[in-house]
C-alpha positions in Angstrom: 38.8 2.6 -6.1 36.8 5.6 -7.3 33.5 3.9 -5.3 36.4 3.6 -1.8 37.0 7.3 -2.1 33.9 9.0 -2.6 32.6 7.0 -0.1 35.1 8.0 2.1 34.7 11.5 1.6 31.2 11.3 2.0 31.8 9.7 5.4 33.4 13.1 6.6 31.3 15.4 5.0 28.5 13.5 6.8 29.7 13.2 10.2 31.1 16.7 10.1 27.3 17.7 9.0 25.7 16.0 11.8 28.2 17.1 14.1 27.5 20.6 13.2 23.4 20.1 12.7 23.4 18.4 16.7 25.7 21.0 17.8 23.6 23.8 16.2 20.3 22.4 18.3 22.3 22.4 21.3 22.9 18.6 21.9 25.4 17.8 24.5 28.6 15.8 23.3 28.3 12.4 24.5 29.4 8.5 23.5 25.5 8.0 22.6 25.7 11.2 20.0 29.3 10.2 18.9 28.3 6.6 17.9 24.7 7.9 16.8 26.8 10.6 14.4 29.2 7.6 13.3 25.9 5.4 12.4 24.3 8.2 10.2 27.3 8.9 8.3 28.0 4.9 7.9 24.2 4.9 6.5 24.8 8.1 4.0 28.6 6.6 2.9 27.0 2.8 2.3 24.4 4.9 0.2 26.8 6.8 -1.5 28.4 3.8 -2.7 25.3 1.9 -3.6 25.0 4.6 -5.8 28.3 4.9 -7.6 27.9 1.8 -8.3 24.6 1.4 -9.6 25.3 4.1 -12.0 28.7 2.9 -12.8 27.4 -0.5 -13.5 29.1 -2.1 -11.0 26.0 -3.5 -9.7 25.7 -6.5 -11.7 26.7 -9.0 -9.4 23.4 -9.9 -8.6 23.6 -12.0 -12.3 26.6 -13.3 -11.2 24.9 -14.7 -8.6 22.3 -16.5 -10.5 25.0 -17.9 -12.9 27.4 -19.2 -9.3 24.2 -21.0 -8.2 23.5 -22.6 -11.7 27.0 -23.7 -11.3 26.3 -25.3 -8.3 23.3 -27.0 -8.8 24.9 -28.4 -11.7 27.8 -29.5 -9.9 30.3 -28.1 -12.2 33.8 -28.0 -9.8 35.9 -26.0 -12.7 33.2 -23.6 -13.2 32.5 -22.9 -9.2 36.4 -22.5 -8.9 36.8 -19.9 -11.9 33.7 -17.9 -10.6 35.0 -18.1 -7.2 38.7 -16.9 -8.1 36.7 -14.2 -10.1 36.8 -14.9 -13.7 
């Protein structure tokens, strides 16, 4: 929940930064800037929570991973079904 709202936050402080860098160099308000400004921000708020969670250590799915496919070359249906449901 903490990683949803930072990112969100960082969504509108990034889009209201670009907004006010473009505006600064005299860029004319367009659809093309709008979804340019919208991309950027995505970018910086998908970084933001890349971040949060690497440091949080949320980021250790990628070892779940390896684990899900030993499960399925094994062939194990119980196991595949509790780390599918998430446990």
């Amino acid at each position: 929940m903490l990683s949803f709202l930072i990112s969100t936050v960082t969504f509108s402080v990034a889009a209201y930064a670009f907004n006010r860098f473009l505006d600064s160099h005299g860029v004319d308000s367009t659809r093309s800037r709008t979804v340019m400004v919208m991309l950027l921000a995505t970018f910086v708020s998908i970084g933001a929570d890349w971040a949060i969670a690497e440091f949080s250590g949320d980021a250790e799915g990628r070892q779940k991973n390896a684990a899900m496919s030993e499960a399925l070359h094994n062939g194990d249906s119980v196991q595949i079904l509790k780390m599918l449901a998430g446990f």
